[in-house]
C-alpha positions in Angstrom: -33.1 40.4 15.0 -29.5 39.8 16.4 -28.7 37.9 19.1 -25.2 38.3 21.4 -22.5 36.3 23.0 -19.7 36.7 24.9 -15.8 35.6 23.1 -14.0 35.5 26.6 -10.0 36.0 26.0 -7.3 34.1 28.7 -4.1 35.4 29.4 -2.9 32.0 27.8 -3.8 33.1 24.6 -7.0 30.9 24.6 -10.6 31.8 23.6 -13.8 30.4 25.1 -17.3 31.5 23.2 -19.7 31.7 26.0 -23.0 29.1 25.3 -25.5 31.3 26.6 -27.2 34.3 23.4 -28.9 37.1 24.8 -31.6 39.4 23.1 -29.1 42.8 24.1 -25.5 43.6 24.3 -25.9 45.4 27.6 -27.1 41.8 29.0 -23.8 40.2 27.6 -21.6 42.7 28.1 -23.0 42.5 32.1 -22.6 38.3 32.0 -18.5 39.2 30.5 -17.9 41.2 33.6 -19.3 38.5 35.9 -17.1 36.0 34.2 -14.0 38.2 34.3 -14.6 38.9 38.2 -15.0 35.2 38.5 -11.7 33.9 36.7 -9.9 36.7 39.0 -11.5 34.8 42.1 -10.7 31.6 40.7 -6.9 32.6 40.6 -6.8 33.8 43.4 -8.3 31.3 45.5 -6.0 28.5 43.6 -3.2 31.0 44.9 -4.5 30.7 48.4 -4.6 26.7 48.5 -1.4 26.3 47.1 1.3 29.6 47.6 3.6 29.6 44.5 1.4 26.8 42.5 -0.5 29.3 40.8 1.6 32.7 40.9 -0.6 36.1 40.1 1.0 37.4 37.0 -1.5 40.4 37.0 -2.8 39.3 33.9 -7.0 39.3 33.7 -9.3 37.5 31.6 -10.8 39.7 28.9 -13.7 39.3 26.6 -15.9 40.5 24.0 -19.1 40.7 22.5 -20.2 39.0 19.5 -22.9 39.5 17.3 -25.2 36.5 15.9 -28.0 36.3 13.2 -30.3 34.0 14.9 
């Protein structure tokens, strides 16, 4: 039966494959939105503590789901 993960995508051109698997894509398509909102909250707090350190280029974090034979 396959299992999912989430490939999250950075405006940095970086990847990042998720550790967590879950049993449906609807469960890992819900935990790529949570990590999306939270990288948007982690800029923007970064551009809160330090104005200009960390300037908001617009540019979210993106992801996808993956499918994996476990």
């Amino acid at each position: 039966m396959p299992k999912f993960k989430v490939l999250m995508h950075y405006p940095d051109d970086t990847s990042w494959e998720e550790e967590p698997v879950f049993d449906t894509e609807e469960e890992a398509e819900e935990y790529g939105c949570v990590c999306c909102s939270e990288y948007r909250t982690g800029a923007e707090i970064l551009e809160m503590s330090n104005p200009g350190d960390y300037p908001d280029d617009g540019e979210n974090a993106d992801f996808e789901i993956i499918e994996i034979n476990d």
